[in-house]
C-alpha positions in Angstrom: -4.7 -27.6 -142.8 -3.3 -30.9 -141.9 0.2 -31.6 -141.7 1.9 -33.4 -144.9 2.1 -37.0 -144.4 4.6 -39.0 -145.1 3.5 -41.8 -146.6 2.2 -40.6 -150.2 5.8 -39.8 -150.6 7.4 -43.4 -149.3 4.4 -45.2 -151.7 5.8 -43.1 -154.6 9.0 -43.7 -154.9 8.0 -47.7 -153.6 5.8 -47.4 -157.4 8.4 -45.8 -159.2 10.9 -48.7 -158.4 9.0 -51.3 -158.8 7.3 -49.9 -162.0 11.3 -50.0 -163.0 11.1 -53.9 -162.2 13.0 -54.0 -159.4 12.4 -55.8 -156.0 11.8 -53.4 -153.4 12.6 -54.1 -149.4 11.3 -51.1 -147.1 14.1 -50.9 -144.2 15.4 -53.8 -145.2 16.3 -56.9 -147.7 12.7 -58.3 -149.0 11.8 -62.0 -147.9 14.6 -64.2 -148.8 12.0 -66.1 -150.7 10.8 -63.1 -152.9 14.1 -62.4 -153.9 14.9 -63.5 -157.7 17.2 -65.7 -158.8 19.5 -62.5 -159.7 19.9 -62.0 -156.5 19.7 -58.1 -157.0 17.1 -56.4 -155.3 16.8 -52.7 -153.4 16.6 -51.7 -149.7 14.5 -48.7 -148.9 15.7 -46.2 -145.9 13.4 -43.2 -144.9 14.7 -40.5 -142.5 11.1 -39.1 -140.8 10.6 -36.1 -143.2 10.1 -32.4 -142.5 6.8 -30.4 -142.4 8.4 -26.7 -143.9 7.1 -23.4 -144.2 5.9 -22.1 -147.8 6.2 -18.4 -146.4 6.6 -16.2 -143.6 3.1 -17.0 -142.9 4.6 -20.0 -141.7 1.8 -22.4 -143.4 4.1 -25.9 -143.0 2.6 -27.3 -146.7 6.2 -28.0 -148.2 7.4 -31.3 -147.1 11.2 -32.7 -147.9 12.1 -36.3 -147.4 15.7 -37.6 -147.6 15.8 -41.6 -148.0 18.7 -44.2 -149.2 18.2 -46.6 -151.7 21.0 -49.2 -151.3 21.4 -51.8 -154.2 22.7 -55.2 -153.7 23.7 -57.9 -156.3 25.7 -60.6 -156.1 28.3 -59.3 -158.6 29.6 -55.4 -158.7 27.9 -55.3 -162.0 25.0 -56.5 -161.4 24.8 -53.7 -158.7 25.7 -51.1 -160.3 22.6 -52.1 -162.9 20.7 -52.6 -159.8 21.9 -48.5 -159.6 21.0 -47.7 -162.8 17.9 -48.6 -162.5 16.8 -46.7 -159.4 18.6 -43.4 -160.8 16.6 -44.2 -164.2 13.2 -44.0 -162.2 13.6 -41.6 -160.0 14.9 -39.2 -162.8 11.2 -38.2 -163.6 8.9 -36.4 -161.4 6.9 -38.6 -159.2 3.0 -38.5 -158.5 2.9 -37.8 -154.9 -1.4 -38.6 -154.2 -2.8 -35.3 -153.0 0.8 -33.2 -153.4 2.5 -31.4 -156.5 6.4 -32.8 -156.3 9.5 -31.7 -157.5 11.7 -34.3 -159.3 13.9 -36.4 -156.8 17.3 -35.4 -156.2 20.2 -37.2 -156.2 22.8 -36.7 -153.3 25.5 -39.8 -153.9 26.7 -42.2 -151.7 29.9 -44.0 -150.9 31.6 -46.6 -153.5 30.3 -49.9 -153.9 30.8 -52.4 -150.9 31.3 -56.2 -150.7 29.9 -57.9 -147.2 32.3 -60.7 -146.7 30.0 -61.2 -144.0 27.5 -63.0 -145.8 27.8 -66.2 -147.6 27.9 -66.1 -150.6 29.2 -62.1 -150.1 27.0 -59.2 -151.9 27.7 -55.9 -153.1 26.2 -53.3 -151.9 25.9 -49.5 -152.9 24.2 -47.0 -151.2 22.6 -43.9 -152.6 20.8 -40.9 -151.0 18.2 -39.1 -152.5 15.9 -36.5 -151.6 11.8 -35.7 -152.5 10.6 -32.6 -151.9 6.7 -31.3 -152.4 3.9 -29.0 -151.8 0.4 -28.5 -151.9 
């Protein structure tokens, strides 16, 4: 039996946010030239996964992967939508190809930010999540 692989996961929860019409980044802010004139999108932040044991066979089928999905707008409200929306698709179970999932769950994060450092400055507002699934 292979090992569970990590991408059927990361292209999941990729689908379920932009199915939720948000702009998706993967490590990072999207294109400067994709982003909408809102000026809200999401960056995506995956931690490698782990392979884990179903039983004390040790058969490493269950796979868990923790990620952050930070939102930035150029208002606090407008992030905190940004927020909503994420939290609103990953509420459901995904459809992890080839695995059975259980529904994503939400671990929080800090408060919302402002970066100064940018011009004009953004909020930001990072959330942590975990997916876990099987086969």
């Amino acid at each position: 039996m292979a090992a569970p692989d990590i991408k059927p996961h990361v292209d999941a929860i990729t689908a379920a946010l932009t199915g939720a019409g948000l702009l998706v980044g993967d490590g990072g802010a999207p294109p400067a030239a994709s982003i909408p004139s809102t000026g809200v999108y999401v960056a995506l932040y995956f931690d490698p996964g782990q392979s884990r044991p179903e039983s004390l066979a040790d058969q490493r089928t269950d796979f868990a992967v923790s990620f952050q999905v930070t939102a930035v707008g150029p208002t606090a409200e407008k992030c905190r939508w940004a927020t909503q929306r994420v939290r609103m698709a990953l509420h459901a179970p995904l459809t992890v190809s080839g695995r059975t999932s259980w529904r994503p769950e939400e671990l929080g994060g800090p408060p919302i930010q402002r970066d100064d450092d940018v011009s004009p400055p953004l909020y930001y507002l990072p959330v942590q999540y975990r997916l876990q699934s099987t086969s």
